[in-house]
C-alpha positions as CSV (number, residue, x, y, z in Angstrom):
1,X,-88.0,26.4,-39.1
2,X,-85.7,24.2,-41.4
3,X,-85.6,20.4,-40.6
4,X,-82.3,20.9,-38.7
5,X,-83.5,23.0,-36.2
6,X,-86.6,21.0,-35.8
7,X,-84.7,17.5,-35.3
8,X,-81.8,19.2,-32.8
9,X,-85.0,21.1,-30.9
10,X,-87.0,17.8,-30.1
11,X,-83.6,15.8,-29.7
12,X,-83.0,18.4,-26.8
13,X,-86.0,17.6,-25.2
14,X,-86.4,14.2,-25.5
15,X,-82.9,13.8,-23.6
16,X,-83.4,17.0,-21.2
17,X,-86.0,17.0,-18.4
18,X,-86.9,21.0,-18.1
19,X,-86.3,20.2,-14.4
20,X,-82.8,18.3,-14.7
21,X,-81.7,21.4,-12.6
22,X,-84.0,21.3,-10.1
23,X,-83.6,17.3,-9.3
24,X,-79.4,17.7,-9.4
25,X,-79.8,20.3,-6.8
26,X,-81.6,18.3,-4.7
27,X,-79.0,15.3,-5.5
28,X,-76.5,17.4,-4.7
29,X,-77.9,18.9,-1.4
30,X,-78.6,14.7,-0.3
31,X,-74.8,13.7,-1.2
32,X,-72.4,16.9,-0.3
33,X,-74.5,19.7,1.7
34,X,-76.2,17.1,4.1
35,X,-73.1,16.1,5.1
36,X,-71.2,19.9,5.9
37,X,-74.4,20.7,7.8
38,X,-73.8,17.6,10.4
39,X,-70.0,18.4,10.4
40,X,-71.0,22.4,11.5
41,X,-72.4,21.1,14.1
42,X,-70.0,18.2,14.5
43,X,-69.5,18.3,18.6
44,X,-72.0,18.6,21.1
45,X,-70.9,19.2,24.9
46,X,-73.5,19.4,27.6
47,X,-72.9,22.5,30.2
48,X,-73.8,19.7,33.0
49,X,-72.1,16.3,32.7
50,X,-72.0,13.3,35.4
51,X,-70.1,14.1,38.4
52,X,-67.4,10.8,37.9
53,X,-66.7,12.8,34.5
54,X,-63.8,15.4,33.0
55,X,-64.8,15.7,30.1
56,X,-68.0,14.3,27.9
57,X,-68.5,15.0,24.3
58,X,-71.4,13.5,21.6
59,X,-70.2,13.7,18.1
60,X,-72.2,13.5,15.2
61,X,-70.2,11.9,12.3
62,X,-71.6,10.5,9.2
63,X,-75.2,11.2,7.6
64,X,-76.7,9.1,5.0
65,X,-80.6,8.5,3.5
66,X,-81.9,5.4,2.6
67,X,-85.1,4.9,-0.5
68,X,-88.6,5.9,0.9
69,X,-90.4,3.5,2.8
70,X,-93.3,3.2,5.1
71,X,-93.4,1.8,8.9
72,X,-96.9,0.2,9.1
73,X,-99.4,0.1,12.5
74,X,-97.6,-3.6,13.4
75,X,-94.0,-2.0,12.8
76,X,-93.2,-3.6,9.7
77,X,-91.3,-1.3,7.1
78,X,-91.5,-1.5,3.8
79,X,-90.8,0.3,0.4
80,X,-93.4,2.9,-0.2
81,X,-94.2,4.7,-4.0
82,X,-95.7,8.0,-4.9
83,X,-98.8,6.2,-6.1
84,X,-99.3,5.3,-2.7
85,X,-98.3,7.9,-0.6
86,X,-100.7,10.3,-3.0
87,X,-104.0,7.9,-2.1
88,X,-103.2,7.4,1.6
89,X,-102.6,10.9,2.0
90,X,-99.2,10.1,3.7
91,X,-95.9,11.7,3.1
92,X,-93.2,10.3,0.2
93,X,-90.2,10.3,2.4
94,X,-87.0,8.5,3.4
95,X,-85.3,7.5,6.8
96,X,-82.1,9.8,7.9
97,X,-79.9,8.1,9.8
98,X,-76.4,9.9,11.9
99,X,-73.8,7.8,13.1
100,X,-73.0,9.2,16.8
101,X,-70.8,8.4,19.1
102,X,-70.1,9.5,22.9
103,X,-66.7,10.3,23.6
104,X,-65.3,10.6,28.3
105,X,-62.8,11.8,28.9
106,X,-61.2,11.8,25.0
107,X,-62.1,8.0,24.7
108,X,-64.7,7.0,22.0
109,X,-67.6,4.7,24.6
110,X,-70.3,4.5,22.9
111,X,-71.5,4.4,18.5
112,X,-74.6,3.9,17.4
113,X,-76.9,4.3,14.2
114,X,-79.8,6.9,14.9
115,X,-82.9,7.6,12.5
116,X,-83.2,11.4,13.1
117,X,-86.0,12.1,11.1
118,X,-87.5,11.7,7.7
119,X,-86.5,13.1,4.8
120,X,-89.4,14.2,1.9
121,X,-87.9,12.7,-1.6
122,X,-88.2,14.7,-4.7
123,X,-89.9,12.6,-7.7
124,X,-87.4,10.8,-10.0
125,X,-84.6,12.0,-8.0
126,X,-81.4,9.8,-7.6
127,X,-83.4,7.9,-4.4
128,X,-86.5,8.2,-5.7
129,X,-87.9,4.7,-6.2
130,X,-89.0,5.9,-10.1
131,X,-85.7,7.5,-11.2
132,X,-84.7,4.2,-12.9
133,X,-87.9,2.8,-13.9
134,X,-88.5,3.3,-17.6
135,X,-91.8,3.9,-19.5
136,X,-92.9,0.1,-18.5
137,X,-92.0,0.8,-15.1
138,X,-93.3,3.7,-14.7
139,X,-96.8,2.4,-16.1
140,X,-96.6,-0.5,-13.7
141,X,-96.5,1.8,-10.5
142,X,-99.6,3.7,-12.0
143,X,-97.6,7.1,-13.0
144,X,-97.4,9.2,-15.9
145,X,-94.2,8.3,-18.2
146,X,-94.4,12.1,-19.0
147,X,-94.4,13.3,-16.1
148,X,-91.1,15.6,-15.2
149,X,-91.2,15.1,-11.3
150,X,-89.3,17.8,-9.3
151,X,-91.8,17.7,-6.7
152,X,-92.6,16.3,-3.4
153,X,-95.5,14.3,-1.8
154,X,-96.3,15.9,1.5
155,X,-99.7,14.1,3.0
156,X,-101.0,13.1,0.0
157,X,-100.9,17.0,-2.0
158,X,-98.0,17.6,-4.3
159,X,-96.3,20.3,-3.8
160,X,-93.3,22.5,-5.2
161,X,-90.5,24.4,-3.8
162,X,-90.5,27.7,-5.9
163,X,-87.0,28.7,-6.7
164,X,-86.0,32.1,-5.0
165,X,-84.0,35.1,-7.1
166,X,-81.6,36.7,-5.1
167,X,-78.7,38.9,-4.4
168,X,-75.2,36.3,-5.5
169,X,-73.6,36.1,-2.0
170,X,-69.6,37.3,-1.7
171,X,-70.0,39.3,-4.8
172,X,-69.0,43.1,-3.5
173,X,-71.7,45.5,-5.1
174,X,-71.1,49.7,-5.5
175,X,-74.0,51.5,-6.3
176,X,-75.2,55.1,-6.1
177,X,-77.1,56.9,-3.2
178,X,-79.4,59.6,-2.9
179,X,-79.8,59.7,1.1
180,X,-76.9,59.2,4.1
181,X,-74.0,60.9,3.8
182,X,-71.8,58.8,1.8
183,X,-72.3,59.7,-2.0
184,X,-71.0,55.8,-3.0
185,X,-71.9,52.5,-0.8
186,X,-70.6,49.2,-1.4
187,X,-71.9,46.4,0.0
188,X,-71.1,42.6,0.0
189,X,-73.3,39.5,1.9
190,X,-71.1,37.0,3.1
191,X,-72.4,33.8,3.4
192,X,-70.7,30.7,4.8
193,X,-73.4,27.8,6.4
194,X,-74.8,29.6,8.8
195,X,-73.5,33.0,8.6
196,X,-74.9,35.8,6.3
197,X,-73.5,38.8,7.0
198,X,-73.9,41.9,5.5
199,X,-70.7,44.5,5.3
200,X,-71.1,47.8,4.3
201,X,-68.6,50.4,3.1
202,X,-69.1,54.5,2.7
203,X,-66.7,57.5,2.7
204,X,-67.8,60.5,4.4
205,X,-67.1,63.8,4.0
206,X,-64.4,63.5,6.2
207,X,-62.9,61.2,2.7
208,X,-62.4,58.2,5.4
209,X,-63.6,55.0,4.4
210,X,-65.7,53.2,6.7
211,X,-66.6,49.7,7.2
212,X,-69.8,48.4,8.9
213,X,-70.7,44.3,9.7
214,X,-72.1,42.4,12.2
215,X,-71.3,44.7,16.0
216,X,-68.8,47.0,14.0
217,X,-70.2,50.3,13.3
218,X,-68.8,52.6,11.1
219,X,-64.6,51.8,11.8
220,X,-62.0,53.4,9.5
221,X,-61.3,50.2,7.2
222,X,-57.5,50.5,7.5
223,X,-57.6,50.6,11.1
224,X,-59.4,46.6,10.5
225,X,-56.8,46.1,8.1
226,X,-54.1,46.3,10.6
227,X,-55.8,44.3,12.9
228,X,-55.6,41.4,10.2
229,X,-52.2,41.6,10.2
230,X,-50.9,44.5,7.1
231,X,-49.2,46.6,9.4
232,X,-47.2,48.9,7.1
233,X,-48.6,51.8,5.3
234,X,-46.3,51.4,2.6
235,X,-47.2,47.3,2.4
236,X,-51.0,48.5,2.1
237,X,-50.9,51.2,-0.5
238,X,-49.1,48.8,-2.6
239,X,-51.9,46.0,-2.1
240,X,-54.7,47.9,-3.1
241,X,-52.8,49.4,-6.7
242,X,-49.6,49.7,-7.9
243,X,-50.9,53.7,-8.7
244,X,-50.9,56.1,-5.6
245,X,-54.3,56.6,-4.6
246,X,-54.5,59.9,-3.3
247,X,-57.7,59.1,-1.3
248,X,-55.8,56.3,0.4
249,X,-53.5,58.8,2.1
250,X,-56.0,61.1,3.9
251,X,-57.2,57.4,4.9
252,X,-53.7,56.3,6.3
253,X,-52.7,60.2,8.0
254,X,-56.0,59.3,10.4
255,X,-54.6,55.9,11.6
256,X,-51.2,57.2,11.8
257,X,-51.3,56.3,15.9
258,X,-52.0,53.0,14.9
259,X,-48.6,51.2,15.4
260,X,-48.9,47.5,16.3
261,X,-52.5,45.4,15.4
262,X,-53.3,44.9,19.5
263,X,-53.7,48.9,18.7
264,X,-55.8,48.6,16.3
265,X,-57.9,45.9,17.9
266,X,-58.5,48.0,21.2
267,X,-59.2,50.4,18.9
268,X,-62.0,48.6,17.1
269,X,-63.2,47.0,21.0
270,X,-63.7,50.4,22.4
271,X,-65.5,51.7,19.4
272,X,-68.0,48.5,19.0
273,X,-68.4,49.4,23.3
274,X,-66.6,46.3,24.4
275,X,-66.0,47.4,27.9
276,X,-63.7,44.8,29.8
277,X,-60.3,44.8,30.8
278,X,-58.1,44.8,28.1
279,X,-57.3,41.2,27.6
280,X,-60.7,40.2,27.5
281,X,-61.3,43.1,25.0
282,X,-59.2,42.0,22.7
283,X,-60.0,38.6,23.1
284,X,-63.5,39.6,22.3
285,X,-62.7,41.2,19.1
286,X,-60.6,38.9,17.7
287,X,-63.3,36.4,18.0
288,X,-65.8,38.9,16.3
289,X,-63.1,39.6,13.4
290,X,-62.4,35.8,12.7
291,X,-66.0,34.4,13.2
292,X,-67.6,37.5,11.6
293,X,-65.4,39.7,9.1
294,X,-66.2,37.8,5.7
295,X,-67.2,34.2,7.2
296,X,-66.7,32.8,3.7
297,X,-62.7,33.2,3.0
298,X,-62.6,31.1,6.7
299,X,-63.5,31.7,10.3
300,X,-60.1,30.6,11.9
301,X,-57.5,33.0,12.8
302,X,-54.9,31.9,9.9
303,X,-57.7,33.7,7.2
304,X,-57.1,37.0,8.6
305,X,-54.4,37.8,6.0
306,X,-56.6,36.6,2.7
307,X,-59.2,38.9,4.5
308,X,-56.3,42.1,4.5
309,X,-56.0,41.2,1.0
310,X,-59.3,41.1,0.1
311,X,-60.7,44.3,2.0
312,X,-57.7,45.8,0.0
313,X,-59.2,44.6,-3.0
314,X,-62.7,46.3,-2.2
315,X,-61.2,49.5,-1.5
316,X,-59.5,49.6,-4.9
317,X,-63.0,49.2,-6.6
318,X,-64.4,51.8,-4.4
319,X,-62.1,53.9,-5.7
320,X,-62.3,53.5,-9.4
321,X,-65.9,53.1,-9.2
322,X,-66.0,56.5,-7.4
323,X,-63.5,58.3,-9.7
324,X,-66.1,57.3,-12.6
325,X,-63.1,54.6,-14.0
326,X,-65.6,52.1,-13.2
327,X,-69.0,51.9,-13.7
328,X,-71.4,51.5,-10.9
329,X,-73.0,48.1,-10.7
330,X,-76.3,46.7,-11.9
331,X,-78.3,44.6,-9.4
332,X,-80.5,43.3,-11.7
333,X,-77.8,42.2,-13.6
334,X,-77.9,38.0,-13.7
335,X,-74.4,38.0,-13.0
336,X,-75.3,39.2,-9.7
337,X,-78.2,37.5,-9.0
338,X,-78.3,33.5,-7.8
339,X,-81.4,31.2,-7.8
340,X,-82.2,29.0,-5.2
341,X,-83.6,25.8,-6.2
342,X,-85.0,22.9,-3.6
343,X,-81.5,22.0,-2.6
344,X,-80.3,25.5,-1.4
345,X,-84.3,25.8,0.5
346,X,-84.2,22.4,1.8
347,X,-80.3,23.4,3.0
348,X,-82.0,26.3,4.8
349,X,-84.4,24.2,6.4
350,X,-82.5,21.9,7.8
351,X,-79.6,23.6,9.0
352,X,-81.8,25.5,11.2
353,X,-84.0,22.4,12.7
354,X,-81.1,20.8,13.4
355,X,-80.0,22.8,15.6
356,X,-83.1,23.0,17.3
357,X,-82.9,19.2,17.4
358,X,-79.5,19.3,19.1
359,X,-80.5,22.0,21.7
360,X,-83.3,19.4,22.0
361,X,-80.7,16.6,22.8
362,X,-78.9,18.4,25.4
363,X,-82.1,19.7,27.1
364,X,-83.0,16.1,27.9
365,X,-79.3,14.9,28.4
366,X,-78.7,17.7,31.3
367,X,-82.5,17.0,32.5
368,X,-81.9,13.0,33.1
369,X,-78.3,13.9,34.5
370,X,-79.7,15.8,37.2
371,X,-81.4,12.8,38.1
372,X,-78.1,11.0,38.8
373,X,-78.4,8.8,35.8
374,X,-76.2,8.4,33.0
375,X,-78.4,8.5,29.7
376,X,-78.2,6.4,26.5
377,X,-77.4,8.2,23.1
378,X,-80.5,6.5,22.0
379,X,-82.7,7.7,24.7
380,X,-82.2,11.7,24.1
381,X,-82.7,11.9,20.6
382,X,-86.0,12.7,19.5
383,X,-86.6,11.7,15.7
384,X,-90.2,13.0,15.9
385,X,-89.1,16.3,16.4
386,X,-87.0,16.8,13.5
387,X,-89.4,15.4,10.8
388,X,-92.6,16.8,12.2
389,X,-91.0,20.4,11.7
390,X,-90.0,19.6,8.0
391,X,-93.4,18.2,7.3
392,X,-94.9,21.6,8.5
393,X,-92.5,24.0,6.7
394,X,-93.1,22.1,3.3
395,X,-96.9,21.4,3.9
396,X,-97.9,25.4,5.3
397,X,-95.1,27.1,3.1
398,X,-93.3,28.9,6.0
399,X,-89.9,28.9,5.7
400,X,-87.6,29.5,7.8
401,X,-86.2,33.5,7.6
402,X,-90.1,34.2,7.6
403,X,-90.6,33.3,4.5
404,X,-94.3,32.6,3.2
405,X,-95.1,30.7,0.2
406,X,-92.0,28.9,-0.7
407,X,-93.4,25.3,-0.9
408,X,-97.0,25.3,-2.8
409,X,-99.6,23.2,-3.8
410,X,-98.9,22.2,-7.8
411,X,-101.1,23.5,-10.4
412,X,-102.7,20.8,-12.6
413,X,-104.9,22.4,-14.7
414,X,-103.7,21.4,-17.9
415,X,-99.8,20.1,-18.5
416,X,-98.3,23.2,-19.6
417,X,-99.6,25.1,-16.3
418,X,-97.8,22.1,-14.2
419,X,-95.0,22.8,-16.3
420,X,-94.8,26.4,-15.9
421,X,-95.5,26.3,-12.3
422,X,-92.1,23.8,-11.3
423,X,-90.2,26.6,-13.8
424,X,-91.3,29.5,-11.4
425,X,-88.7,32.1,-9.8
426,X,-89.9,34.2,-7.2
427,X,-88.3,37.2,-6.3
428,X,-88.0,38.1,-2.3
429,X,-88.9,41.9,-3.0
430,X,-92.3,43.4,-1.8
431,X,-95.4,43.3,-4.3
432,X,-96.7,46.6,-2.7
433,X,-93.5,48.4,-3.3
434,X,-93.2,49.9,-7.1
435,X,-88.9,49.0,-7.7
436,X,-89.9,49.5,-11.3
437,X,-86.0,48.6,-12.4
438,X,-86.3,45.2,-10.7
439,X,-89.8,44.6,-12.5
440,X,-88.4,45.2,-16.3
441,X,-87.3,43.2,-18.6
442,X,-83.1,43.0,-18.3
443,X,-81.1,42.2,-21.6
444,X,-79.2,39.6,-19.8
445,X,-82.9,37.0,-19.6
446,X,-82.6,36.0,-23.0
447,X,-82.2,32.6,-22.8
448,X,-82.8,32.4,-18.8
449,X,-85.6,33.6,-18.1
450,X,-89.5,33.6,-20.0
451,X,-89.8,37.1,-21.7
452,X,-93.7,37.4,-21.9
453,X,-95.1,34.5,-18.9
454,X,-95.4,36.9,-15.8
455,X,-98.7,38.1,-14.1
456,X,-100.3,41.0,-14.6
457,X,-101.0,43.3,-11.6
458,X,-98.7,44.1,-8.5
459,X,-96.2,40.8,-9.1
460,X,-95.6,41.5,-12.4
461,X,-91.9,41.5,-13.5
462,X,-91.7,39.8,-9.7
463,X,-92.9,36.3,-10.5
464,X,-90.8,34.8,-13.5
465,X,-91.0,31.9,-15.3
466,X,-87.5,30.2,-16.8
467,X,-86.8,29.5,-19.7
468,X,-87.7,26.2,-21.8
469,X,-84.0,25.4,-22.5
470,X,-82.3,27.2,-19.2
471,X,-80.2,25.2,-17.2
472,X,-78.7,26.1,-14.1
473,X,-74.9,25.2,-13.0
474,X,-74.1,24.0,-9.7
475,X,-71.8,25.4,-7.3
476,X,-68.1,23.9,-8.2
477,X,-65.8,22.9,-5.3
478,X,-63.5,25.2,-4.7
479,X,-60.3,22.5,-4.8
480,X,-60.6,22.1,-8.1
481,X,-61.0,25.8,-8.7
482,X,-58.3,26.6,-7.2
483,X,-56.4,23.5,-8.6
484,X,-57.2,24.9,-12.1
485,X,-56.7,28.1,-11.2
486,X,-53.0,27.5,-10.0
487,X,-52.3,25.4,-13.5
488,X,-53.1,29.0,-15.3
489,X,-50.2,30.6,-12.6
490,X,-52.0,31.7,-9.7
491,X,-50.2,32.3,-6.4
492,X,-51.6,31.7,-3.3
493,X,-51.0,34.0,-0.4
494,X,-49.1,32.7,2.9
């Protein structure tokens, strides 16, 4: 190695932390994906309010995290560090406070500052009390100044969240079948919060293409494009390609009946065995079609023409890639694939025990209602509740989704196995299972992922290691996408 090489190589590394990726997830999940959690779930109304009452609402507004401390047996709080926390076998974590407010009858009553749980801080993360000590600092508060952190002290143990390899969400996928009767499926995971639905598309013999998601089985996919609103044959052929598909007009000639979109929504409600009268049939589906039907272009009814467009852009790739103009897509491909670091887990986590907190908080609302009484904000929120099931996910492993393994004990055998362990990627796909494409090396590692450090025996090629000088990007917003987007000449639908 010339001397170039060798003074750029240990410039890198004395500048880059191997984990910078991990510890910006988890900044970014704190400062922007804490926040659209809390605003998912923004208003609360009990089934059961106080008689004297129209209307009763408790809104959950703004979310912030304070530095770690520590509440002593006398109640005193004070600032706690991970030298600490390690030999009192206690948790490294900070307060998480909501600002919420009760709002009768439309007017705003009652605002008050609520700690809703604790939070476990990643090592020299943004409020991690070390991430702006230097060497000095760090030798003062009896840690290593080598140490990378990207962990978390949970009852004394250090653990890590092993990043997770997975299928990139709301990329649409066409591959090649050997079973069902469709010779081509195409299949797409739409993932907005809380939603991750899966949408399938075949053609069957028959040459109609059909698309499958979340209580729609098998509908003709123009039929769902009329219900969104493209109502012309004509308008449709032309948004999918300028050439005439000849497949696209076996596909139109069987939803010829189809004349207004109320058609082709009864249509899709009688199929999916919505039974009602006819208003509340429709109703129905149009509720399943905005909440459901590609959650991540919206999930309000103004969307449903971006969604036309889209599904129209689908069906022109499951064309070419069926005509051989395209080639059939490769999962193991990294463009496809997306890793989830401790900020997309942690997301996971507590989207789902926050709900359970709020079902919690309405539970005991209704209850002390019944009594006659009119409760306190303060009184029905359980903070206990919220932290004790984080504190068990990340000290057992079990995740939410089922899960098992995702947050483990830290190997410290020797530096370099600490090292490799907080650079591990896990694939989701079963060890017993032989999926010998997913297990071999792909061309598009290099540089991403460790070519030789994987175990021998039934998780090898499934547990990865990344690379020494991989980084991983963050997701972008999509305003200044779009903003940059629109500078190059994009047009936006209406």
């Amino acid at each position: 190695m010339d001397e170039t090489s060798k003074i750029l190589i240990q410039k890198y590394f004395q500048e880059q932390s191997i984990i910078t990726s991990d510890i910006e997830s988890f900044n970014n999940f704190v400062d922007v994906e804490l926040q659209k959690i809390v605003n998912e779930n923004k208003d609360i109304e009990p089934t059961i309010i106080p008689p004297n009452v129209e209307t009763y609402k408790i809104r959950f507004d703004k979310i912030w995290i304070t530095k770690p401390e520590i509440t002593e047996a006398d109640g005193s709080k004070r600032d706690i560090f991970p030298s600490e926390a390690r030999l009192r076998k206690i948790t490294y974590a900070a307060p998480m406070f909501v600002e919420v407010s009760a709002h009768i009858n439309g007017t705003k009553r009652e605002s008050v500052k609520v700690q809703i749980g604790n939070l476990p801080i990643m090592l020299k993360s943004k409020y991690c009390h070390l991430g702006k000590l230097d060497n000095e600092g760090l030798i003062e508060q009896g840690e290593d100044p080598y140490d990378p952190g990207g962990y978390f002290i949970i009852n004394g143990s250090e653990k890590v969240l092993v990043k997770i390899e997975d299928l990139a969400p709301n990329r649409f996928l066409v591959e090649k079948t050997t079973t069902g009767p469709s010779e081509y499926v195409g299949k797409l995971f739409s993932e907005s919060g809380s939603f991750k639905i899966p949408h399938t598309i075949e053609r069957m013999k028959n040459g109609i293409i059909y698309l499958s998601f979340t209580r729609i089985k098998r509908i003709p996919i123009v039929i769902i494009i009329k219900a969104l609103g493209i109502m012309k044959d004509e308008e449709i052929m032309r948004t999918i390609s300028e050439k005439n598909y000849d497949e696209m007009i076996v596909n139109l000639y069987e939803c010829i009946d189809i004349k207004t979109w109320e058609d082709a929504i009864d249509y899709i409600a009688k199929k999916s065995g919505i039974t009602q009268s006819k208003d509340i049939r429709i109703e129905r589906t149009k509720e399943i079609i905005d909440k459901y039907l590609l959650p991540h272009i919206g999930v309000e009814e103004k969307y449903r023409l971006q969604k036309a467009h889209n599904l129209c852009k689908v069906i022109k790739k499951f064309i070419k890639v069926s005509r051989k103009e395209l080639p059939v897509d490769d999962k193991d491909h990294y463009m496809n694939k997306k890793v989830k670091m401790s900020g997309d887990l942690l997301e996971d986590l507590i989207r789902v025990n926050l709900n359970i907190l709020i079902n919690d908080l309405l539970y005991n609302f209704q209850r002390i209602v019944k009594r006659g009484k009119f409760p306190s904000i303060k009184v029905i929120i359980r903070e206990k509740l919220l932290t004790s099931r984080i504190y068990s996910s990340m000290a057992t492993g079990n995740w939410v989704g089922g899960r098992k393994g995702v947050s483990q004990r830290i190997q410290r055998l020797n530096f370099l196995d600490m090292m490799s362990h907080l650079q591990r990627v896990v694939s989701p796909l079963s060890a017993t299972q032989e999926n010998f494409e997913a297990r071999e090396l792909h061309s598009t590692h290099l540089g991403r992922l460790c070519p030789v450090e994987t175990p021998e025996g039934t998780n090898i090629g499934l547990k990865k290691n990344l690379a020494l000088i991989s980084s991983i990007s963050q997701d972008s917003k999509e305003e200044e996408t779009i903003k940059s987007l629109k500078s190059l000449g994009l047009k936006v639908l209406k």
